[in-house]
KOLMILUM-478224 format. One record per residue: x, y, z of N, C-alpha, C in turn; residue in three letters. Coordinates in pm, whole numbers, padded with zeros to 5 digits, always signed. Layout:
! KOLMILUM-478224
XYZXYZXYZALA;...
! end
This chain:
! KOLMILUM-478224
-00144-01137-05925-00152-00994-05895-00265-00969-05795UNK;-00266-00830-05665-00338-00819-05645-00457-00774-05614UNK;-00445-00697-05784-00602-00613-05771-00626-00645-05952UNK;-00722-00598-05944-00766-00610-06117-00860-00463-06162UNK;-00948-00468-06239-01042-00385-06282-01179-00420-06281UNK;-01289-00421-06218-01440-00458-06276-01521-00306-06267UNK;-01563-00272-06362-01665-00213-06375-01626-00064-06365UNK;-01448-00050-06468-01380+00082-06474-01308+00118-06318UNK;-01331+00040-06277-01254+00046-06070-01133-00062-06035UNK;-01061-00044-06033-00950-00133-05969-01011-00175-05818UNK;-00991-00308-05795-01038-00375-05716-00945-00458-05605UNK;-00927-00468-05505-00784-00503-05409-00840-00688-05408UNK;-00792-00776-05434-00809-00888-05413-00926-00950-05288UNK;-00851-00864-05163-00895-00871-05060-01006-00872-05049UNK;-01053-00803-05111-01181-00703-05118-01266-00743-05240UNK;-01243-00832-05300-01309-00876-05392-01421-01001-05400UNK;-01576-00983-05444-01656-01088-05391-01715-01145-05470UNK;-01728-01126-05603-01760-01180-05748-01694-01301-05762UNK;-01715-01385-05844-01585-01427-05907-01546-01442-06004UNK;-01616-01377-06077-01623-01337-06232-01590-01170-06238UNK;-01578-01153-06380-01587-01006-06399-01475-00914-06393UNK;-01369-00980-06365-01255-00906-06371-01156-00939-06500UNK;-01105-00756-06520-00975-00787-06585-00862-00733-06555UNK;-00775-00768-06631-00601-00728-06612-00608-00567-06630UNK;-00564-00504-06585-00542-00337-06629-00428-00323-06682UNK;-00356-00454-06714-00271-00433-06857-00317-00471-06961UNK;-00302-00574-07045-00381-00661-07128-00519-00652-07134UNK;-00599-00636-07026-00752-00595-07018-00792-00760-07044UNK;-00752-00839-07049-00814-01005-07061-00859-00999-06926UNK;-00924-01121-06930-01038-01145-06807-00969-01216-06756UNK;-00951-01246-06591-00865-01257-06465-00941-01301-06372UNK;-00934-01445-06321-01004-01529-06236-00981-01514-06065UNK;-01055-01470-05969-00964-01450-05861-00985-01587-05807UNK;-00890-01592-05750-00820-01713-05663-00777-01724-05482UNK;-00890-01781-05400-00854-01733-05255-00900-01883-05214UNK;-00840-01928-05089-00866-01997-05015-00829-02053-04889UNK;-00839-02153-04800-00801-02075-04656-00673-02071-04650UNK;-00568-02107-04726-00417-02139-04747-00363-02094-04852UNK;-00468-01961-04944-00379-01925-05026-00440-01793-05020UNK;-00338-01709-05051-00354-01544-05065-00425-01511-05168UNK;-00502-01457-05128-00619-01391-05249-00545-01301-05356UNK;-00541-01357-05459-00518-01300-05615-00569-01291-05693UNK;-00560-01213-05825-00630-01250-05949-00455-01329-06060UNK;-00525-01424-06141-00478-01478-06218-00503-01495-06397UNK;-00463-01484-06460-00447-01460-06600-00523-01634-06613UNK;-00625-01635-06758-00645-01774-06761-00513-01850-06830UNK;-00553-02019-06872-00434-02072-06936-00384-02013-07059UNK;-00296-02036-07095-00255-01953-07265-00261-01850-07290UNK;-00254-01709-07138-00277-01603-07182-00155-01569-07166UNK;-00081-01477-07287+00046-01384-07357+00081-01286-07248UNK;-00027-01265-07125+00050-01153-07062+00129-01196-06936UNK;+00250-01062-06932+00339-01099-06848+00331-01035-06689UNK;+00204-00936-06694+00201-00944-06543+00143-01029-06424UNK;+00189-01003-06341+00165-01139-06259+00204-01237-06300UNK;+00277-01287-06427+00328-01445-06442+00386-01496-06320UNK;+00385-01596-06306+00491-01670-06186+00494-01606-06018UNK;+00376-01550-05996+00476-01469-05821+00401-01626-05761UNK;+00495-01587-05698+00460-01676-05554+00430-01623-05428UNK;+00386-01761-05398+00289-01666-05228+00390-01582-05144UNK;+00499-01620-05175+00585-01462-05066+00581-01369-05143UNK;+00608-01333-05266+00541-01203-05359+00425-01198-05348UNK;+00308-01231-05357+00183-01175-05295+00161-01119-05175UNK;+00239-01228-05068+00233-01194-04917+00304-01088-04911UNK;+00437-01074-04964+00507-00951-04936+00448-00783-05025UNK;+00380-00828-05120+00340-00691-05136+00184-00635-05040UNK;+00138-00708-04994+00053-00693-04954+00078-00661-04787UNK;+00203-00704-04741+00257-00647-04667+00303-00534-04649UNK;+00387-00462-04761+00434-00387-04779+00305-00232-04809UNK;+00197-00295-04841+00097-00145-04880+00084-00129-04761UNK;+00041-00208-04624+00000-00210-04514+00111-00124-04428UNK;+00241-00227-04452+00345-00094-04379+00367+00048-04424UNK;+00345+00071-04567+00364+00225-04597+00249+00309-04530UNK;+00149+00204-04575-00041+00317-04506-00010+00328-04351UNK;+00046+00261-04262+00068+00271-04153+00136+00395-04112UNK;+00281+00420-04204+00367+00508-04186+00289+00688-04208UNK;+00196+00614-04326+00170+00788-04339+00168+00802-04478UNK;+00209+00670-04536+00227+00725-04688+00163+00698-04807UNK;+00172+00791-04893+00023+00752-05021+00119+00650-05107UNK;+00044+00557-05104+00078+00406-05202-00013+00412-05251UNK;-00013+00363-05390-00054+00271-05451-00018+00117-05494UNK;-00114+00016-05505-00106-00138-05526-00046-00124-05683UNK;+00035-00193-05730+00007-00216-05889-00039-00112-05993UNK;+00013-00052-05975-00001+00079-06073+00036+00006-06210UNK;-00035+00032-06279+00012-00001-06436+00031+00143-06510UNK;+00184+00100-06571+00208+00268-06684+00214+00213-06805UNK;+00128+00241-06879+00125+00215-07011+00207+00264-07078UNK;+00272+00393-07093+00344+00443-07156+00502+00377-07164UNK;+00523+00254-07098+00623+00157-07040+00603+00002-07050UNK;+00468+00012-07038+00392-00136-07046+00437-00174-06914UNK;+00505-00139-06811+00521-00179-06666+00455-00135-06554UNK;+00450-00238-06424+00344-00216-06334+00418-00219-06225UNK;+00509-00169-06155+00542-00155-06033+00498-00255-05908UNK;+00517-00316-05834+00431-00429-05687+00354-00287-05631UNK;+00425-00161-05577+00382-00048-05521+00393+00121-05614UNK;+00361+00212-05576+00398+00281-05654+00346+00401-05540UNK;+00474+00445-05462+00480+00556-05326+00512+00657-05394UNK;+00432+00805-05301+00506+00918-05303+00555+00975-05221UNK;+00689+01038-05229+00813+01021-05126+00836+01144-05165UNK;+00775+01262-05089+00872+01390-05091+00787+01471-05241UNK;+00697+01419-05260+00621+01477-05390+00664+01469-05538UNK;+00752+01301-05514+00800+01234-05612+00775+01081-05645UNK;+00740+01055-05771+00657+00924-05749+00794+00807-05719UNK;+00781+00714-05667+00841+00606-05611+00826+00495-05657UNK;+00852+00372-05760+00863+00255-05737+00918+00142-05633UNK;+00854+00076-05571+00869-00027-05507+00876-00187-05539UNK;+00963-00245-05545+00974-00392-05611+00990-00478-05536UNK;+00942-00560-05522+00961-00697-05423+01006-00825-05525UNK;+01116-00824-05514+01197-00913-05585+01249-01026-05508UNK;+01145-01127-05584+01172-01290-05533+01248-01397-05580UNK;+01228-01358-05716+01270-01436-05823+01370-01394-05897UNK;+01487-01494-05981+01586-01474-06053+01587-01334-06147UNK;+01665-01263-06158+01653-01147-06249+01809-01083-06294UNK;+01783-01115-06437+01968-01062-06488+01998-00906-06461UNK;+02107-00873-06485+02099-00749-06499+02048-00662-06592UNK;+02075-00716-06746+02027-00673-06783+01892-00654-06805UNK;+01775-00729-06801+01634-00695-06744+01629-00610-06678UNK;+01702-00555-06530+01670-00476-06434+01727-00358-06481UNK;+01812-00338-06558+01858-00195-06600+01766-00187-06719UNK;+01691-00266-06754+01612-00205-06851+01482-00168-06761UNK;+01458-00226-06714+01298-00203-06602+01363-00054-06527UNK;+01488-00040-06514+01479+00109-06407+01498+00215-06545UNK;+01544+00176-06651+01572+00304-06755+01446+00305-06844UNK;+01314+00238-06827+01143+00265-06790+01108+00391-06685UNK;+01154+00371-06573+01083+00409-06485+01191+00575-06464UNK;+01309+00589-06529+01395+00703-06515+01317+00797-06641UNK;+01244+00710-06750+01167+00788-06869+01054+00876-06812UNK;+01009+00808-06705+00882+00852-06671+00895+00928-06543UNK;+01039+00943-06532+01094+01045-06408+01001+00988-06289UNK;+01026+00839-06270+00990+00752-06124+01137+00725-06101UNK;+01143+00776-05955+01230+00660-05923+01227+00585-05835UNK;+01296+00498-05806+01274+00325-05738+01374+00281-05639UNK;+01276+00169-05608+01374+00085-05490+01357-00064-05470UNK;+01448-00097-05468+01451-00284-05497+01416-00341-05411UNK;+01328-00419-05334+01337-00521-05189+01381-00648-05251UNK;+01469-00687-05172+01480-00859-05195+01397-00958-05121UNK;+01373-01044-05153+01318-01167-05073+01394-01258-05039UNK;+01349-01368-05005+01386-01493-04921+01478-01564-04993UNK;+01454-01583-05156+01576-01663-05183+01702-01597-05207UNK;+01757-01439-05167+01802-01372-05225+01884-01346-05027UNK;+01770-01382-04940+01855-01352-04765+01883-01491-04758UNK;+01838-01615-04817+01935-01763-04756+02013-01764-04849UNK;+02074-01720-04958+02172-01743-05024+02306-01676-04978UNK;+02461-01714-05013+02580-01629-04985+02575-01556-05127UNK;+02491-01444-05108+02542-01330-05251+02689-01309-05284UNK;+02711-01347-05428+02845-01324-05454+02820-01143-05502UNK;+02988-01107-05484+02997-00955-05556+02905-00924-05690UNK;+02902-01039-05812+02800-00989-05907+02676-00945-05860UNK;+02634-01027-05778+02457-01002-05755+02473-00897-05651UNK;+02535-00875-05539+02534-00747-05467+02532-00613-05541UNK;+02644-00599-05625+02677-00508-05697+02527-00444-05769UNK;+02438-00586-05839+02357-00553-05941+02192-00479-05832UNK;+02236-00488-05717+02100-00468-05655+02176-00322-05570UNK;+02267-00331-05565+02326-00198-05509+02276-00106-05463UNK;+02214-00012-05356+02110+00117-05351+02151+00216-05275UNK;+02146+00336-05274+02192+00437-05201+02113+00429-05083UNK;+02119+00408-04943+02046+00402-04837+02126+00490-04762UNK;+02020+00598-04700+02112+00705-04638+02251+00730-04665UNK;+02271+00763-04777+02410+00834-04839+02512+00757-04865UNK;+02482+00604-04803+02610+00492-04797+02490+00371-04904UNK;+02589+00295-04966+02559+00174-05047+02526+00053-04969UNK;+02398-00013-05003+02371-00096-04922+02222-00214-05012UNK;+02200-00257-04939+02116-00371-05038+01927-00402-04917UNK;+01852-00368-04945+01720-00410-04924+01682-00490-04899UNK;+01623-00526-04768+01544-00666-04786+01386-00642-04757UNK;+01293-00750-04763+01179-00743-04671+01176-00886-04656UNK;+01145-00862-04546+01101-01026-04478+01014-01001-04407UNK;+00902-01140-04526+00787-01186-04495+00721-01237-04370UNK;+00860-01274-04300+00807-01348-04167+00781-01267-04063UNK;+00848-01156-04056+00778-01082-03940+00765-00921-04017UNK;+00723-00930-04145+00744-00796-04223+00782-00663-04166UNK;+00893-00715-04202+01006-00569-04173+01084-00577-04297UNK;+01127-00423-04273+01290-00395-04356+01383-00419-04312UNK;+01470-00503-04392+01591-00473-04338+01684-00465-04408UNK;+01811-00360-04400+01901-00270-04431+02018-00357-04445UNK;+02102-00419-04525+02244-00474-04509+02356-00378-04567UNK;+02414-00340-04490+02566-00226-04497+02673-00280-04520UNK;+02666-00409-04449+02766-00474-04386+02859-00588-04482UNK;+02813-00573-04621+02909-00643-04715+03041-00594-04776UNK;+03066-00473-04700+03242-00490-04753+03295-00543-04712UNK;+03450-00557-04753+03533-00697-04715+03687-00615-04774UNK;+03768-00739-04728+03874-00728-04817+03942-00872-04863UNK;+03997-00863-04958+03996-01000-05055+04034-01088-04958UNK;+03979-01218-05003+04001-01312-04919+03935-01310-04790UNK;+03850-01244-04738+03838-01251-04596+03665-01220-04575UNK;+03627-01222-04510+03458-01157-04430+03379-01063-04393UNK;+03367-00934-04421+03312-00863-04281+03439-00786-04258UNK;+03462-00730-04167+03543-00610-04115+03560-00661-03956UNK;+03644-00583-03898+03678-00629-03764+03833-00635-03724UNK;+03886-00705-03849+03959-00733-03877+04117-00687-03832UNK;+04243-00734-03755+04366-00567-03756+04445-00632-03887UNK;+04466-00498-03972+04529-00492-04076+04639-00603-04093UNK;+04708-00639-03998+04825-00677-04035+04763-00852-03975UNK;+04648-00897-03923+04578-01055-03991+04524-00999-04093UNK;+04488-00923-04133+04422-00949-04318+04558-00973-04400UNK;+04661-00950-04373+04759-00958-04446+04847-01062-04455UNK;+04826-01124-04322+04862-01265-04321+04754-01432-04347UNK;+04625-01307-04375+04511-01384-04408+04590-01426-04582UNK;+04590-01311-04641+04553-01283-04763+04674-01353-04845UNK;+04851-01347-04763+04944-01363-04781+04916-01560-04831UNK;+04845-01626-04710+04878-01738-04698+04777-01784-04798UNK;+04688-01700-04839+04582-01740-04940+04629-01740-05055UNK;+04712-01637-05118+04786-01627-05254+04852-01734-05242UNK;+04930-01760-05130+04994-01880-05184+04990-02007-05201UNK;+04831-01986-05119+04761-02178-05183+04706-02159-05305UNK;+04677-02048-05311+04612-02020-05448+04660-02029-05587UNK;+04765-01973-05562+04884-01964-05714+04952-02164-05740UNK;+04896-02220-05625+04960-02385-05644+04806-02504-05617UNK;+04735-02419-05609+04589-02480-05556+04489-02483-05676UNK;+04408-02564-05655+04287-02501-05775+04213-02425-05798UNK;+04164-02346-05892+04118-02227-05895+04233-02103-05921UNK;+04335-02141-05962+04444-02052-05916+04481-02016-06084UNK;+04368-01997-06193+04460-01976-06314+04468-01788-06313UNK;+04364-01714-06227+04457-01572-06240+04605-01566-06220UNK;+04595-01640-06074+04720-01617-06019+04842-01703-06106UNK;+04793-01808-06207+04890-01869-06260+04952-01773-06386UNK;+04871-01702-06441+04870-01619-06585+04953-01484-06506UNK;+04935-01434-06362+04999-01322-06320+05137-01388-06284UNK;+05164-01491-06263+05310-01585-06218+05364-01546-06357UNK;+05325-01589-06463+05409-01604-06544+05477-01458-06615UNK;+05426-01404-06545+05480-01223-06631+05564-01196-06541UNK;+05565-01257-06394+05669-01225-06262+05810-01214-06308UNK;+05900-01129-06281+06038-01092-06298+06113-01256-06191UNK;+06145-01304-06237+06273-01448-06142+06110-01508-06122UNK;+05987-01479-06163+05856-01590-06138+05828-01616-05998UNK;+05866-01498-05931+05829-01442-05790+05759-01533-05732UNK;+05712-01566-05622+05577-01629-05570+05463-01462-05565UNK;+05329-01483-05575+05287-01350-05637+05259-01345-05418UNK;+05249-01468-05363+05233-01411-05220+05370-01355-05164UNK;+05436-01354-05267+05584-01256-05142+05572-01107-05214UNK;+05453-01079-05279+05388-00882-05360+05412-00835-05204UNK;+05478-00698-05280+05452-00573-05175+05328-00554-05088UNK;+05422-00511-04970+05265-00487-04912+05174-00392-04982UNK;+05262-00271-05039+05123-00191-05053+04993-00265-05162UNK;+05038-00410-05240+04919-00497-05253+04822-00530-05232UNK;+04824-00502-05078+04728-00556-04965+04670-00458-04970UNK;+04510-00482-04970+04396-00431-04935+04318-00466-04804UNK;+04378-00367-04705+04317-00339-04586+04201-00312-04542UNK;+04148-00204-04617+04059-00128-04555+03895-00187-04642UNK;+03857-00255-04578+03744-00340-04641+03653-00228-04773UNK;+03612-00228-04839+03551-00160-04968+03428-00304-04986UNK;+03321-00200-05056+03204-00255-05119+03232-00342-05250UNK;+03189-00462-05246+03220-00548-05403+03231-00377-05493UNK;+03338-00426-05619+03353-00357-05729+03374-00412-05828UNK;+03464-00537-05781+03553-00604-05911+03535-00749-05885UNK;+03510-00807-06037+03491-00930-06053+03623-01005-06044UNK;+03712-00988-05985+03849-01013-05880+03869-00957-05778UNK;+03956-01076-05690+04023-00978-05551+04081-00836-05592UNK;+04062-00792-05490+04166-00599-05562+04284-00692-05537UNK;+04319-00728-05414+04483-00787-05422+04533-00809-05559UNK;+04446-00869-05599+04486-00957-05730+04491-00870-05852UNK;+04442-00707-05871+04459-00611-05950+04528-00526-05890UNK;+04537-00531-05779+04689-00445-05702+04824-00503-05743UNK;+04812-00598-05767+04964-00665-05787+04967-00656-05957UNK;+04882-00658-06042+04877-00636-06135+04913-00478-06163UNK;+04877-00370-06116+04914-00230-06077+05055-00215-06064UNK;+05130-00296-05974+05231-00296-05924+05308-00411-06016UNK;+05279-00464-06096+05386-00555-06193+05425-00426-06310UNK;+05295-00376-06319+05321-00248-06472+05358-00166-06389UNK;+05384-00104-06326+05484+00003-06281+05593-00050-06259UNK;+05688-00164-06225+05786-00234-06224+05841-00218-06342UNK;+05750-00212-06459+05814-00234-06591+05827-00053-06646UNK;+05818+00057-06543+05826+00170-06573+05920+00246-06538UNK;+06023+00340-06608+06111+00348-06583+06110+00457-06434UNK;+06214+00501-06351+06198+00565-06264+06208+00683-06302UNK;+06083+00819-06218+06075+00939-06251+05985+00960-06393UNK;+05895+00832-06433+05817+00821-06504+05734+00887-06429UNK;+05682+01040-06563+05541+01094-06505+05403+01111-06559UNK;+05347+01105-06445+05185+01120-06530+05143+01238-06455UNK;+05037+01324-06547+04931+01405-06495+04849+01349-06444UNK;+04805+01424-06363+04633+01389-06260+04562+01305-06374UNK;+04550+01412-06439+04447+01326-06567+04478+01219-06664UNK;+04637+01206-06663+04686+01057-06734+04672+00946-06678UNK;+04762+01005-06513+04717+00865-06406+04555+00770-06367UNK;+04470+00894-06362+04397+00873-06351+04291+00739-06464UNK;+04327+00797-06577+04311+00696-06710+04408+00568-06752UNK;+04572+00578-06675+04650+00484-06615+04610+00368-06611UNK;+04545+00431-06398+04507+00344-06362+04353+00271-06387UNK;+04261+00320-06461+04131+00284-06473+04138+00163-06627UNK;+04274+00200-06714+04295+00169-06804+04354-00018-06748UNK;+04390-00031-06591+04436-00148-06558+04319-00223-06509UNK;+04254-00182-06465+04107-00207-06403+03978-00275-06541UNK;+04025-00240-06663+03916-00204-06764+03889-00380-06771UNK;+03780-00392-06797+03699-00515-06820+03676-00572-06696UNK;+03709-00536-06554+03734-00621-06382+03549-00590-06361UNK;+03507-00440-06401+03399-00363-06267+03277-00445-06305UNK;+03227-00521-06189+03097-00522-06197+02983-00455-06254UNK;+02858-00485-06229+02777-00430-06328+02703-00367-06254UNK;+02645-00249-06208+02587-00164-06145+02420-00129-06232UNK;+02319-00121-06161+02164-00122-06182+02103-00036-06171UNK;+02131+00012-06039+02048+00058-05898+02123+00208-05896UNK;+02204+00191-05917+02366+00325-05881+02444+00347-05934UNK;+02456+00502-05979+02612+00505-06064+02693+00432-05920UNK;+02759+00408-06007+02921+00349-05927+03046+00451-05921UNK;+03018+00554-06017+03162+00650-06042+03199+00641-05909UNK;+03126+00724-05777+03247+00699-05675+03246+00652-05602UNK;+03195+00529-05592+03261+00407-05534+03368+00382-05588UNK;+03405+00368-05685+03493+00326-05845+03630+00394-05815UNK;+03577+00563-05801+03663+00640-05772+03779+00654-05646UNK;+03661+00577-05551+03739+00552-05440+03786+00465-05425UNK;+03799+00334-05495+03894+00223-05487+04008+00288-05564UNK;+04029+00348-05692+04114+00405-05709+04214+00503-05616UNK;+04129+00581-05555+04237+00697-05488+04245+00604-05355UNK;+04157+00489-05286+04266+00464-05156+04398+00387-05220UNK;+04398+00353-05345+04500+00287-05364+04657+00369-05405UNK;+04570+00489-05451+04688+00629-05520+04697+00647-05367UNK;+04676+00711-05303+04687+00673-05144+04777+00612-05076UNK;+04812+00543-05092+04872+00389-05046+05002+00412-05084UNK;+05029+00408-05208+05140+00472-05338+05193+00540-05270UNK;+05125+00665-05239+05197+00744-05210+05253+00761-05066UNK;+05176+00700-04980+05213+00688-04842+05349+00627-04817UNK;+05394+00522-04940+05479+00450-04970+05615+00457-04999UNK;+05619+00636-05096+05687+00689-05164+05713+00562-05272UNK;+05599+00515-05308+05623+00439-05462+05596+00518-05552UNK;+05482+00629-05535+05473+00759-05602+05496+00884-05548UNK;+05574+00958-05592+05571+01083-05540+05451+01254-05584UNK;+05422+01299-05516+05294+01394-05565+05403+01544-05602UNK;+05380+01603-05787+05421+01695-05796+05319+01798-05845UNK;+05393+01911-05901+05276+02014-05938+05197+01895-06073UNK;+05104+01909-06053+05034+01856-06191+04992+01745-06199UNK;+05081+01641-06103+05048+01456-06124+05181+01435-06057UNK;+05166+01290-06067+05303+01222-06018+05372+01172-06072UNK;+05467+01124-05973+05613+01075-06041+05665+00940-06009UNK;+05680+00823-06071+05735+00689-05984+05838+00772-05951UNK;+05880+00757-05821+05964+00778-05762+06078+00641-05654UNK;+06012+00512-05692+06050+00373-05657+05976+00293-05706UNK;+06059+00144-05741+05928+00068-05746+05944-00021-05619UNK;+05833-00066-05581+05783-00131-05508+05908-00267-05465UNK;+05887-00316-05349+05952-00400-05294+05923-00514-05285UNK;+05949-00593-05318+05915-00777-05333+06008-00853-05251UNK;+05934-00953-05172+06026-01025-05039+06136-01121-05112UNK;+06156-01176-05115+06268-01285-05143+06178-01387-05117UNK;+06101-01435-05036+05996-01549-05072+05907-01526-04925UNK;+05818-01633-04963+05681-01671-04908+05747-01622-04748UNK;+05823-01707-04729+05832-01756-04560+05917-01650-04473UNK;+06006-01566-04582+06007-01432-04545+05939-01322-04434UNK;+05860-01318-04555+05713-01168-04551+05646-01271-04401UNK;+05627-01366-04408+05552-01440-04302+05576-01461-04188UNK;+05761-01441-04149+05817-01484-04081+05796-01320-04007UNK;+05809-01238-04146+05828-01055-04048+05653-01052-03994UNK;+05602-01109-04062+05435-01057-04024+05402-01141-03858UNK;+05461-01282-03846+05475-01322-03735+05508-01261-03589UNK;+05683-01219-03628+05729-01149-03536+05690-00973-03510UNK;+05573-00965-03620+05547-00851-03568+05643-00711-03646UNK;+05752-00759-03661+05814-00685-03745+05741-00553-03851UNK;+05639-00627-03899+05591-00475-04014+05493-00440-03959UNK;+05500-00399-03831+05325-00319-03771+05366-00152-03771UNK;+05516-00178-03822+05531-00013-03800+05570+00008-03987UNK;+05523-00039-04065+05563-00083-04194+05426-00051-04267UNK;+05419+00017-04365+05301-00003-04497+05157+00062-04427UNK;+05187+00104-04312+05087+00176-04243+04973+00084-04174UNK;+05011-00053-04110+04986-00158-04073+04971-00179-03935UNK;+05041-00066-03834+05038-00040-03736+04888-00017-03650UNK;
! end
């Protein structure tokens, strides 16, 4: 950590010339500082001591918070180092005020479940702080899967997005840029290659390894379909933020097997469909920390009611809708592949 207490005063590491005399301003145990020409000036807990602040940081958590007071004081803004709240037993890396509201700041280096972190922010929601996550270094060389994106999640200017700071030339930086659509990267993409992306992927997939969703969704198939000759409206185009601990393809076609099994002019209210479809989804959604998810959540749902309906697989009446068709399934793989080739469905499924 890097400040302590001597003599009723919190003390900045930096700035510290004793080398005795300090303690923790949690625990209040006595705290050895530690500087030398290759290591960042800290205070440290002795051996065998029970407390958990400061356990374990490493020199990019030191370096980076100590970075980080420097960039806020620069900007204009009242920080504090290490605030300790007793009423929580937690100590924040920073603790900003933003708009005449107190702020947590976290510089997160190290492994952390979710559940820890939804307990550390439903601390800081008691004490009406609210917060913001930075990631570090092992968190920008890794490929984040959807769980861990999801769990660091943050509202950044009105859109969902994930935090970094990096130590090396201390800056922020902002990542937006993780939606996708199953199977594929990034955005860029024209609809109708994600679909021949996604097409040729189901079908290594359902005969490949790794393939027991797709083997358990084969076996409920009407004639045991190939699940890559699913309707287009299956296909998920329009890249979306991780949600689901599956491809959507792969709960779109699931969507579209249970309405197959529904009779036609089957209706639901706004408010049945709606519980319908969330009712097909139930156990998929990631785990959210940082952010309600309702509408993100909400909006994977309606581009897909969307879709439906663009389709006339559902029709829109007073009150809710109506199957009004079910969905269309190719006759096989080399089919759908052969029309996606020649170009055939660019005026098809809204692919154009």
């Amino acid at each position: 950590m890097l400040v302590a207490m001597k003599a009723g005063q919190l003390v900045l590491a930096d700035n510290a010339h004793d080398k005795t005399g300090y303690s923790c301003p949690g625990c209040h145990e006595p705290v050895i500082l530690r500087r030398g020409r290759h290591k960042i000036a800290h205070f440290a807990h002795r051996p065998g001591s029970q407390c958990q602040l400061g356990e374990g940081e490493t020199a990019e958590h030191l370096l980076g918070k100590r970075q980080l007071l420097q960039w806020y004081r620069q900007r204009g803004e009242q920080v504090e180092l290490e605030v300790y709240l007793p009423q929580i037993a937690q100590r924040p890396d920073l603790l900003l005020i933003e708009r005449g509201h107190r702020v947590a700041i976290e510089f997160q280096c190290s492994p952390l479940s979710l559940k820890r972190l939804r307990e550390r922010n439903a601390g800081y929601r008691q004490c009406g702080i609210g917060f913001h996550w930075l990631l570090g270094a092992p968190y920008q060389r890794r490929h984040l899967q959807g769980p861990k994106i999801a769990q660091f999640t943050q509202e950044v200017a009105g859109q969902p997005g994930l935090l970094f700071w990096d130590t090396r030339v201390g800056r922020l930086v902002v990542r937006r840029d993780l939606v996708r659509c199953s199977f594929t990267h990034g955005t860029g993409m024209r609809p109708v290659s994600v679909v021949k992306v996604q097409t040729r992927h189901l079908d290594s997939l359902q005969y490949g390894r790794g393939g027991i969703a797709a083997r358990q969704l084969l076996a409920k198939l009407p004639s045991r379909r190939p699940l890559a000759a699913c309707p287009l409206v299956c296909h998920d185009t329009v890249p979306t933020w991780p949600l689901l601990d599956e491809p959507v393809i792969i709960w779109r076609i699931r969507v579209v097997m249970a309405l197959t099994r529904l009779p036609i002019f089957y209706f639901w209210s706004q408010a049945r469909w709606q519980g319908w479809l969330m009712a097909t989804v139930a156990g998929h959604w990631l785990g959210f920390a940082c952010l309600d998810p309702h509408e993100l959540r909400s909006g994977l749902l309606g581009n897909f009611t969307r879709d439906l309906l663009r389709e006339q697989i559902l029709i829109a009446c007073p009150g809710g809708y109506v199957l009004f068709r079910h969905p269309h399934w190719f006759a096989s793989v080399a089919e759908k592949l052969n029309l996606l080739v020649r170009g055939g469905l660019l005026s098809v499924g809204g692919l154009e």
